[in-house]
Structures are given as C-alpha cells and as structure tokens.
C-alpha positions as CSV (number, residue, x, y, z in Angstrom):
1,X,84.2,103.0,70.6
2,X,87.1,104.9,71.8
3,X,90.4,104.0,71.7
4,X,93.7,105.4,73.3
5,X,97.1,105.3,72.4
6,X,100.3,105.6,74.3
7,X,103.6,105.2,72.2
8,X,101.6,104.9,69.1
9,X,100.2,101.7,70.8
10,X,96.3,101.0,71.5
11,X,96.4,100.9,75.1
12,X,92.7,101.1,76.0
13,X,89.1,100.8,74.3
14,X,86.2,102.0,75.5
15,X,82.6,100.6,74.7
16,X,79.0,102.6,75.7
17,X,78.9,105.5,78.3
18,X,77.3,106.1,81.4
19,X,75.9,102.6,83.2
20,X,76.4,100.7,80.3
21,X,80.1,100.8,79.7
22,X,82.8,98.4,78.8
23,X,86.7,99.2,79.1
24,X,89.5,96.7,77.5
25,X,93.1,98.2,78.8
26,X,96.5,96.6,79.1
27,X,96.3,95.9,83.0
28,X,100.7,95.7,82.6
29,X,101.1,98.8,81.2
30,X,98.3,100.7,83.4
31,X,100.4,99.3,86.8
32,X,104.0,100.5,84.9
33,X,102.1,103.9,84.3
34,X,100.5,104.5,88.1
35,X,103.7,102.7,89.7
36,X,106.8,100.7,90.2
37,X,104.7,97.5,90.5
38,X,105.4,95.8,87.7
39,X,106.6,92.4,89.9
40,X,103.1,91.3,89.6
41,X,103.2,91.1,85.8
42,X,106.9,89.7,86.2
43,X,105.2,87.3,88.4
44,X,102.7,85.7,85.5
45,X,105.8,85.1,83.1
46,X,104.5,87.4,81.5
47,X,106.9,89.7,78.5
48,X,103.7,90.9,76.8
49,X,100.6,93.0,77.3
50,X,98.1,91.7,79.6
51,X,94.4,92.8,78.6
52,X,91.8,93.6,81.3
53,X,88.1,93.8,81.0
54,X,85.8,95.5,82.6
C-alpha cells in the first residue's frame, strides 16, 4: 500500500502495481487541486471528503 498526504491529510491509497491496481482518492479534493470545479461537490451537499475508487 501506498499512501499520500497533502496537508498532513491521507489523500490517496494505492493498492498492487501494474494491471492489478487499486486507487482510493478523495474525488473533492483531486477536482479542487486540477481546477475551480468544485460546484460539483457543492452540488452533492456535500462539506466533507468524497472517496473514489478505482
């Protein structure tokens, strides 16, 4: 497992390599990172971290 922080806060983990992998991130604060776009969190109600997998 690999895990990286931002801010002192786990922001994504990272399972297996290659073809077999398996990524958890926090989809909000990968979108507030890469752009202005955070509406579409705003839009879920949403004040916390939303977790992606994939």
């Amino acid at each position: 497992m690999v895990k990286h922080l931002k801010h002192g806060k786990a922001q994504t983990f990272r399972f297996g390599e290659g073809q077999l992998l398996l990524r958890l991130y926090d989809k909000c604060a990968e979108i507030a990172e890469k752009s202005a776009k955070t509406r579409n969190c705003d839009l879920r109600g949403t004040d916390h971290d939303m977790w992606r997998i994939e």
